[in-house]
C-alpha positions as CSV (number, residue, x, y, z in Angstrom):
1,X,15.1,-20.9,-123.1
2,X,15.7,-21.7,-126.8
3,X,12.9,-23.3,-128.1
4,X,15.1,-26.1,-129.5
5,X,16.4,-26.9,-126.4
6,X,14.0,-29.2,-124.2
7,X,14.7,-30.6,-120.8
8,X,18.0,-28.4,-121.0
9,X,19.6,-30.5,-123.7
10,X,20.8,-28.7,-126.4
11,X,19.2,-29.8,-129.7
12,X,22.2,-31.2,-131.7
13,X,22.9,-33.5,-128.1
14,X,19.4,-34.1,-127.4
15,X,19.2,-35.7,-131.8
16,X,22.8,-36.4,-132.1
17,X,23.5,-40.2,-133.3
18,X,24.8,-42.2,-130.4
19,X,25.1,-45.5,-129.8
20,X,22.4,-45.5,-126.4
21,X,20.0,-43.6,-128.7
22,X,20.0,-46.2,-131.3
23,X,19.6,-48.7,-128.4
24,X,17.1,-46.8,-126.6
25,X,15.2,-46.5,-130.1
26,X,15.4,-50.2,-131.0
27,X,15.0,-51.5,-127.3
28,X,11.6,-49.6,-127.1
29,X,10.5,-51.0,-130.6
30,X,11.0,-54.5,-130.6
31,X,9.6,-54.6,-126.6
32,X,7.0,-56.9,-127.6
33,X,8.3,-58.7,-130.0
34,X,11.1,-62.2,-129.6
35,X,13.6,-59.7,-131.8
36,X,16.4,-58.8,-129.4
37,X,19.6,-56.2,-130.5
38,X,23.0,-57.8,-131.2
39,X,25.3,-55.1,-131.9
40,X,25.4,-51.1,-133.2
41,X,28.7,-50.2,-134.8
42,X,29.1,-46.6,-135.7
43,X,32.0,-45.7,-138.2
44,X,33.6,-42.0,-138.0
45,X,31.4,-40.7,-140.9
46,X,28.3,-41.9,-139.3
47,X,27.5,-45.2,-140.9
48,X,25.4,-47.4,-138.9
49,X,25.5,-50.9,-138.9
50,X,22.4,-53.0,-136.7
51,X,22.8,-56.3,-135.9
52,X,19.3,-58.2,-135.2
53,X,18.5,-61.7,-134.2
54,X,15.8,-63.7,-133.2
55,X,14.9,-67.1,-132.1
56,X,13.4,-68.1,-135.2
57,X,15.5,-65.9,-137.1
58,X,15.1,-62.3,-138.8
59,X,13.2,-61.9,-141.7
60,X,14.5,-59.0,-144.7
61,X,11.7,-57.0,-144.2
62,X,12.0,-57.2,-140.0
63,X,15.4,-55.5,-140.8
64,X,14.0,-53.3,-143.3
65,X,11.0,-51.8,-140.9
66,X,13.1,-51.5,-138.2
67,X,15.5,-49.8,-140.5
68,X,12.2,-47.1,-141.4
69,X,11.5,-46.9,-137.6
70,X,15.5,-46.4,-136.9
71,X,15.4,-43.5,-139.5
72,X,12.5,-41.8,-138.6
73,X,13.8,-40.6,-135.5
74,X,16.7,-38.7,-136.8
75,X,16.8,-36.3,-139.6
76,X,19.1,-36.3,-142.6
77,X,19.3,-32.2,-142.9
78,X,20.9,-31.9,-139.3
79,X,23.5,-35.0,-139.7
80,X,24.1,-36.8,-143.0
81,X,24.0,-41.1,-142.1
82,X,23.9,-44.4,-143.5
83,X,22.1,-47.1,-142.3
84,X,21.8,-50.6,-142.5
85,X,20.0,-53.3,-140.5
86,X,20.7,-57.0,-141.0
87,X,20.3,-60.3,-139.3
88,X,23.7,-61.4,-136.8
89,X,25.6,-63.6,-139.5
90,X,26.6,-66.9,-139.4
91,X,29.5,-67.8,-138.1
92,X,30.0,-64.5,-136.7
93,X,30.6,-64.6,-133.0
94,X,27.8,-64.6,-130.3
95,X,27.6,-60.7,-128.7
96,X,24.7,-61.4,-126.0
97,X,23.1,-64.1,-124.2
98,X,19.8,-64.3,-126.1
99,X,21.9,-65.8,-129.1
100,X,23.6,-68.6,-126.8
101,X,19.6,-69.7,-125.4
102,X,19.4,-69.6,-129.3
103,X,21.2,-72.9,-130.2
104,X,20.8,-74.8,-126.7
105,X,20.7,-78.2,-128.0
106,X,22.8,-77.7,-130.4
107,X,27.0,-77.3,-131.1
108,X,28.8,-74.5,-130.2
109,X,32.5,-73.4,-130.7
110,X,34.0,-71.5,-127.9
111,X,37.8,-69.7,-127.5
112,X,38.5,-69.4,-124.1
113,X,41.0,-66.8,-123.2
114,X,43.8,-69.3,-122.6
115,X,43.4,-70.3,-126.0
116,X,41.2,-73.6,-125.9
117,X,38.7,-74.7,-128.0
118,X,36.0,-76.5,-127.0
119,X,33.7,-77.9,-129.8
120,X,30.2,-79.3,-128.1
121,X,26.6,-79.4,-127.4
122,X,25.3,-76.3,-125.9
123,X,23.5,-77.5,-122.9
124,X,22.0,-74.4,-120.5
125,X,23.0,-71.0,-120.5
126,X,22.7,-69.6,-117.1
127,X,23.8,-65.9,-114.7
128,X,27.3,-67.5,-114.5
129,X,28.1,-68.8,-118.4
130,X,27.2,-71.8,-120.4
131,X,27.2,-75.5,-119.4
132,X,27.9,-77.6,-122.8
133,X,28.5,-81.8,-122.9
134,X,32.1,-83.5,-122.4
135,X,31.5,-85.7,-125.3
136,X,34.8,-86.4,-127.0
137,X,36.4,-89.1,-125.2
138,X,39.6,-88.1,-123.6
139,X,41.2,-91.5,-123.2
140,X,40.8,-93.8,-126.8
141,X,38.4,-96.9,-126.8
142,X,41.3,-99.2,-127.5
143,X,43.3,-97.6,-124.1
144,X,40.2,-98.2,-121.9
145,X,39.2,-101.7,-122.7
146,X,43.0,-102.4,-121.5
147,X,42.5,-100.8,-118.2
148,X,41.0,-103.1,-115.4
149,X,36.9,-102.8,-115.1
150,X,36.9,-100.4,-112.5
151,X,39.1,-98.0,-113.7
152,X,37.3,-97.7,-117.2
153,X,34.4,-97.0,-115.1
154,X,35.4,-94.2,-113.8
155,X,37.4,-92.5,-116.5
156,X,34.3,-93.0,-118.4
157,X,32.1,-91.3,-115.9
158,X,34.7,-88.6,-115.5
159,X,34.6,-88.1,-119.6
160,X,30.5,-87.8,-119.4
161,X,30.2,-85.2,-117.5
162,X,29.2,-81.2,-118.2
163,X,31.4,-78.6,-118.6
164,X,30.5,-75.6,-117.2
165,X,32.3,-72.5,-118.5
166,X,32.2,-68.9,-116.7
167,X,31.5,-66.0,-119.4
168,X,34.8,-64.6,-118.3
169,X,36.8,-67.4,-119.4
170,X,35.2,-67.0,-122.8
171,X,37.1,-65.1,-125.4
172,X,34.5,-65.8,-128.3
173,X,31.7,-68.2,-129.2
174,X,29.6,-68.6,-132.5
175,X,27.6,-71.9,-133.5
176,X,29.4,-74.5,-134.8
177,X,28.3,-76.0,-138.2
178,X,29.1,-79.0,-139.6
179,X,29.2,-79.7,-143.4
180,X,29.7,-83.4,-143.2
């Protein structure tokens, strides 16, 4: 056996840049730490872009040691790289679930797939999707004081309640700031 081989890998496999390398790198790095992995984008001429988050945030030099730790493992003789490491952006869209449990509390923009957009307060993030409030009224003030007293009851109850939508239904989410 060639002695750059191990476990009958070849070598240039075994080192080779690949997305589930980075991950397995990253994953086993930031184990015990809140940090969690966003996305890996690899270009054709090997630059490597790492998307990091955190609940609290990511700090420039979290990025920049996991950047080191990320480098070490792969050697610039056998394949020529660039790497960089940053924080998931704002406004950019949300890629896994730790960045929904994120901003729970808080407003969230979601596209659903039909083309919807629903603009509200992020209130669980479960197995099956998000559940956000109904708090945009669908019928105005004005229209529901002219109804009769029962039926502005219950169109108001109706307009309270949750919304739960499935994570197929969503085509993209990302916080939703306000500048007002």
């Amino acid at each position: 056996m060639n002695e750059l081989q191990g476990a009958g890998v070849p070598f240039f496999i075994k080192y080779m840049i690949t997305i589930p390398r980075i991950e397995e790198i990253i994953k086993e790095y930031v184990a015990d730490s809140e940090i969690f992995l966003v996305d890996i984008h690899i270009s054709p001429g090997n630059s490597i872009v790492i998307r990091i988050d955190s609940p609290e945030g990511v700090t420039i030099g979290a990025c920049a040691q996991l950047s080191r730790h990320v480098e070490s493992f792969f050697d610039r003789e056998e394949e020529d790289f660039s790497l960089e490491v940053a924080s998931a952006g704002l406004g950019q869209p949300f890629c896994v679930s730790q960045q929904y449990h994120k901003i729970v509390g808080k407003q969230i923009e979601i596209v659903l797939k039909d083309g919807r957009k629903i603009v509200e307060s992020l209130i669980e993030v479960n197995a099956d999707g998000v559940v956000v409030s109904q708090s945009a009224p669908k019928i105005s003030n004005k229209m529901l004081k002219a109804l009769p007293p029962e039926e502005r009851e219950r169109i108001k109850l109706e307009q309270s309640k949750n919304i739960s939508v499935a994570w197929d239904e969503i085509k993209s989410a990302t916080e939703h700031i306000n500048f007002q």
